[in-house]
N, C-alpha and C positions, 0 to 999 in steps of 0.2 A: 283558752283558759279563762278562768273569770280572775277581776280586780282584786288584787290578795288587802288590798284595802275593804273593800266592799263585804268580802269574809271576815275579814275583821272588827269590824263594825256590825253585821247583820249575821252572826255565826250561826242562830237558832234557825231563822229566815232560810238560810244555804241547805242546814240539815233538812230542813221538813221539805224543800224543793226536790233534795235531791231522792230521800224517800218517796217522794208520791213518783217520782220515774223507779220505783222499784230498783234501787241500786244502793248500791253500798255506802254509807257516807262517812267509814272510818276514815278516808283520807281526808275528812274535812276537819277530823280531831288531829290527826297526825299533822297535816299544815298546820294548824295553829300550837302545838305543843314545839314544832322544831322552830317555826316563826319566833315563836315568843323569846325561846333561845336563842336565835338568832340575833333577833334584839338587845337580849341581853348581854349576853357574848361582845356584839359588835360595839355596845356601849364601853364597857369596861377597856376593851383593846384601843378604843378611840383615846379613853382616858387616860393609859398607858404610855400610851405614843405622846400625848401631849406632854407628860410631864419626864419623859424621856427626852426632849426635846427641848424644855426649862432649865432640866438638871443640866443639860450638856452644855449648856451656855453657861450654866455656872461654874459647872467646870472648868471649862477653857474659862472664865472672867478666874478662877481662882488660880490657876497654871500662869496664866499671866501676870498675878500680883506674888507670884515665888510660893500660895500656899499649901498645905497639903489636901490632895483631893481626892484620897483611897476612898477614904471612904463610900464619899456618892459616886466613885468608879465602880466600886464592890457592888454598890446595892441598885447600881446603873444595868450591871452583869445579869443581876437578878432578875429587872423588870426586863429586859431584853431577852430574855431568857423565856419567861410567862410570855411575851406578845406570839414572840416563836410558837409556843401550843395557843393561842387561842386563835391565830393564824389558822391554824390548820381544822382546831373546832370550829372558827367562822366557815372558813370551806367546805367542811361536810354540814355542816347545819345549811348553810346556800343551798348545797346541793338535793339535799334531804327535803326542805321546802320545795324546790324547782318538781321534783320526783312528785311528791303529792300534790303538787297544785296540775301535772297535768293527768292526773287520776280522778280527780274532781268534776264530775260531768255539767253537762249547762245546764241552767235551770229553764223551767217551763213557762213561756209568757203568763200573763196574768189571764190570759183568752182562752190557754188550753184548759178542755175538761181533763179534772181529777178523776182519774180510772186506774183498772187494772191490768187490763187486757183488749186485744183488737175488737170484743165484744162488747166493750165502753165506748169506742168510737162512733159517735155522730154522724149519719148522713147528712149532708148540707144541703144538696144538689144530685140531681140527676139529670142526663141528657137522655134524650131516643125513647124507645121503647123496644123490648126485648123479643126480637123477631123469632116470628113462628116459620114453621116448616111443614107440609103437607106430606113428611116424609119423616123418619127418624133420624136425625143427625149425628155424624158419626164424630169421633175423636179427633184430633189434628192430627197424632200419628199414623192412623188407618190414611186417610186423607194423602199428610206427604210420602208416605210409604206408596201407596197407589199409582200416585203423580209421579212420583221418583226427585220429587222436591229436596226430601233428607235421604241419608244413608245411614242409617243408626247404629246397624252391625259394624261400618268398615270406622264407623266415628270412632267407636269401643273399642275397636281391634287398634289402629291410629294411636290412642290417647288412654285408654281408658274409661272405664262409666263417668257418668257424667259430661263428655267430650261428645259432640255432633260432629258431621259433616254436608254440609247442603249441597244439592247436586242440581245442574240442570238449570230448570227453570225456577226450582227453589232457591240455588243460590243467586239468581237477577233479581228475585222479588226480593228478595233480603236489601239487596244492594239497590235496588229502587227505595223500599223504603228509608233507610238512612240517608239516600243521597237526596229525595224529595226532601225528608225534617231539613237537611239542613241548608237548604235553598228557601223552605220556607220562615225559617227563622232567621236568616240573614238579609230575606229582600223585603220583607213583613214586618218582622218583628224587631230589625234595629240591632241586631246583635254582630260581629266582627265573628270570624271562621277563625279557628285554630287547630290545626293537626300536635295534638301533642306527642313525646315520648309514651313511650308504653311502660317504661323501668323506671321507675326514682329513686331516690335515695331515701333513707331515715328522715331527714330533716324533715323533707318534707308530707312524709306519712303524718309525721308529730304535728306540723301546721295545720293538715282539715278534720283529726283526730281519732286518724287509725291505731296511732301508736299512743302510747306504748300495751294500751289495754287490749288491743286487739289482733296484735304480733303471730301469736301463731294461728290465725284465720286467713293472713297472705301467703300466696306464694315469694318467696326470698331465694334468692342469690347469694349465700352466704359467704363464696369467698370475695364478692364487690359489697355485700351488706348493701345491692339494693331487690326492687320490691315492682313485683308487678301487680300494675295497677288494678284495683277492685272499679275503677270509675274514673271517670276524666276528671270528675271534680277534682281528683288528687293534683294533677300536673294542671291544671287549668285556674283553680285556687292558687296557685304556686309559683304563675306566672309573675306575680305583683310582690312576692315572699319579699321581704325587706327592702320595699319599695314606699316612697313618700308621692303620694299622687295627688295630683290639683286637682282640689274638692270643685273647682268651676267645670270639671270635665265627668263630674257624676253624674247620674250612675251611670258605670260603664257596662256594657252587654258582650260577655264573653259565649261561645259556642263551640264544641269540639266533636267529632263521632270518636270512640275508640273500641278496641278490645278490652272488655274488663273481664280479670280472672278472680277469682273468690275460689278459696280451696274448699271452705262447708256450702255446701249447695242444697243442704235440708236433713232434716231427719231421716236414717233412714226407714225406706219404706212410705214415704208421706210425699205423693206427688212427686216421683222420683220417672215416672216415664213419659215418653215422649218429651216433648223441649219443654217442661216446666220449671224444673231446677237443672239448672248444668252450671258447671265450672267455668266456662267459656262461654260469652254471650257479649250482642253488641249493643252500644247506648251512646243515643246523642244525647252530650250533657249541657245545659245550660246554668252562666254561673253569673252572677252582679255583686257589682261591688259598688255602696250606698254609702249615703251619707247615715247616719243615725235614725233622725226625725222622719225619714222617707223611706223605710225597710219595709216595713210593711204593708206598703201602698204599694210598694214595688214587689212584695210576695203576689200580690191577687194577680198584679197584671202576669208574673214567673206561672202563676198558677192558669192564667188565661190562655197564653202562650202555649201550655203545655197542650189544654182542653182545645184548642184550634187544631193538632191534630187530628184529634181524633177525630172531630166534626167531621175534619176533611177526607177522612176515611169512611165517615159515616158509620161509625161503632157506637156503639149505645155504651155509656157509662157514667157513671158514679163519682163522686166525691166526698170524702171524707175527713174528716179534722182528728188528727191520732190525740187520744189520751194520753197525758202524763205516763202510765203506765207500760205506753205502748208506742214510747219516742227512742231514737236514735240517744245515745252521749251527749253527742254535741248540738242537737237542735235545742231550736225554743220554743218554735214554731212548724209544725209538719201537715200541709195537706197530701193523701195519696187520692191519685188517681185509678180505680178500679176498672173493667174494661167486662164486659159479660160475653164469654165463650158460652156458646150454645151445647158445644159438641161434648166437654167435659162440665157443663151444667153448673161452671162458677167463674165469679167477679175474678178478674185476675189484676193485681197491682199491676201497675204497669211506669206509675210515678210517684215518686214525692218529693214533693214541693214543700224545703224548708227554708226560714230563716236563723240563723245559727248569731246573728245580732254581732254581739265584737268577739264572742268565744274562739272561731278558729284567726282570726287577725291579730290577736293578741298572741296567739302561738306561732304563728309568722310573720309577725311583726308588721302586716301591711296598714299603713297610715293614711292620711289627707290632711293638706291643710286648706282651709276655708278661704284663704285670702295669702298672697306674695305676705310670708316672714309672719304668716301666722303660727301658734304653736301647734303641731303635729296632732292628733284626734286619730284613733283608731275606727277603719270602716266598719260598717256591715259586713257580713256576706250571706249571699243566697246560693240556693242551689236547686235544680229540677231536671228529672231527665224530660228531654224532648222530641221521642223517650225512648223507652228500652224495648229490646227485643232480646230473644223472639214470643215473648209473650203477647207481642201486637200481632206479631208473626200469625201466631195461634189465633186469636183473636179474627184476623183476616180470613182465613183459608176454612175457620167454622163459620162464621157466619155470611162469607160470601160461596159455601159448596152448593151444589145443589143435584137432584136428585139423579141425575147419571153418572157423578162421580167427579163432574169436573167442579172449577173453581174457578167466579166469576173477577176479573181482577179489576178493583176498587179503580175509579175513570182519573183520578188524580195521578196515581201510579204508571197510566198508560204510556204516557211522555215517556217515564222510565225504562220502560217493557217493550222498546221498539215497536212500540203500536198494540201489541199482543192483548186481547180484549178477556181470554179465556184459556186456563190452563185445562190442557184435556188430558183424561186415562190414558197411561201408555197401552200403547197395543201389544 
């Protein structure tokens, strides 16, 4: 969430940040009108108490000199009486502020372009070049269907649309890739391995700021009220949740693979076949936690880190810096990383890479201090997948097919594949 101080002071500032991400910014009036009561409220009940607290000792001084003391009893009854309601008004006004300040989305570094839409987005950078084919290149579906990689009938019949099943030698290549990312991000890149939970609870959806705006987009467990996870980021941000950590040990490099489930998986009818959008899909996430003055130094390398896979794949793609218009809630800063499938003829995300600054620390309270018995500072956080599938998946299997149907498998991956150099047609 952001500094309800800072709102306070820069109100105009918050509105026009949070209109240029195209979002709503009645909760930034609604904070400051219950705020203000809040204030107000909490003044007068302070007032109350103190001279509730005056009167009483006059009291008892008047009870001990034999005199009569109804009266500021009577009118003792009365103030005690008023702190009792504004007791209860301070508490829903607390509560009513806490409500809107985490509906309040981040604002957008001062570096993001003002847009509207993913058509406002900047290219920055590109790697590779967009290989040609002496052949017609067919779709990833055609492709793992042939090979017998996915099962997308028994995935459906299993789960439902939107649910896969990878068979074969589709499911070791899956499992190659996640298990290479995260050997190369832990022996390369510096970062510490984490298997997290798959399920959390509320608290911590609210900490990386799924909740409360985006509630029914998870799948929930409603008689535990917890939430399966859309992203590691959830349980791996979540790790440090009210946690006070020594700023001499920054920034720290966290890493996780998991299962992430997301219940809207697109419009439909919009890239809805083959593995494009599903409800179930797997992502190595990578997450840091910074000191302030060093976030953004630490986005490029989050963003380096993420672009060294792909090299290592030797995928050709893209990078981009999202508009204002075309940002997450809680980011401030979003690079995605695009990825160019031959077979369905488009860039496919495959990452983004943001900095989210103190907005989700502040909703889970994770801290540093700079120095033994210094005062507490709220971190950074970043976040990138490193990265997602199976859009890499896709990615791999179009631009490594080739004209008799097989698919050549990327030389990094080989360790992973029991040597396997080539997936062939079944017979």
């Amino acid at each position: 969430m952001l500094d309800p101080k800072y709102i306070r002071a820069n109100a105009d500032a918050v509105r026009q940040g949070v209109k240029n991400k195209k979002m709503d910014a009645a909760a930034v009036d609604e904070f400051l009108e219950a705020d203000e009561l809040w204030r107000k409220q909490t003044t007068e009940v302070d007032q109350l108490k103190a001279l509730r607290n005056t009167v009483s000792e006059e009291i008892s001084k008047m009870k001990r000199a034999g005199q009569d003391a109804s009266a500021e009893i009577t009118r003792m009854r009365e103030v005690s009486d008023r702190i009792k309601e504004l007791d209860v008004e301070v508490k829903e006004l607390d509560e009513r502020t806490q409500r809107a300040l985490l509906l309040i989305p981040n604002l957008p570094s001062a570096t993001v372009p003002v847009g509207d839409s993913p058509e406002d987005n900047p290219v920055i950078r590109e790697w590779g070049t967009q290989k040609t084919f002496d052949f017609e290149p067919v779709p990833h579906w055609d492709i793992a269907t042939n090979l017998g990689l996915v099962d997308f009938e028994r995935g459906t019949r299993m789960s439902g649309s939107g649910f896969i099943c990878y068979t074969g030698m589709g499911a070791r290549l899956e499992r190659a890739l996640y298990s290479w990312m995260l050997d190369l991000h832990t022996t390369q890149h510096g970062y510490k391995e984490l298997f997290p939970p798959l399920l959390v609870n509320r608290n911590s959806m609210i900490g990386t700021g799924q909740l409360p705006k985006f509630e029914f987009d998870m799948y929930r467990l409603p008689d535990d009220d917890l939430f399966l996870i859309p992203t590691a980021e959830v349980p791996v941000t979540n790790f440090y949740r009210e946690d006070i950590l020594d700023g001499r040990e920054l920034p720290i490099r966290l890493t996780g693979y998991s299962s992430c489930f997301r219940r809207e998986a697109g419009a439909a009818g919009k890239d809805t076949r083959g593995l494009l959008r599903v409800h179930e899909f797997h992502k190595v996430e990578m997450v840091k936690f910074t000191q302030p003055e060093t976030s953004y130094a630490e986005l490029e390398t989050l963003t380096a880190n993420a672009e060294a896979v792909l090299q290592g794949l030797g995928l050709t793609y893209r990078v981009v810096v999202l508009c204002t218009g075309d940002m997450s809630a809680t980011s401030a800063k979003t690079y995605d990383l695009e990825v160019w499938a031959p077979g369905v003829q488009q860039w496919l995300e495959v990452s983004s890479c943001s900095n989210f600054e103190d907005y989700q620390a502040r909703r889970a309270n994770i801290r540093f201090r700079r120095e033994p018995g210094a005062k507490p500072e709220f971190v950074h956080t970043l976040n990138g997948s490193g990265v997602a599938l199976p859009r890499t998946f896709i990615a791999v299997v179009e631009n490594y097919q080739q004209a008799d149907g097989s698919v050549v498998v990327p030389e990094v991956l080989r360790p992973y594949m029991g040597g396997v150099e080539v997936l062939e047609p079944q017979k």
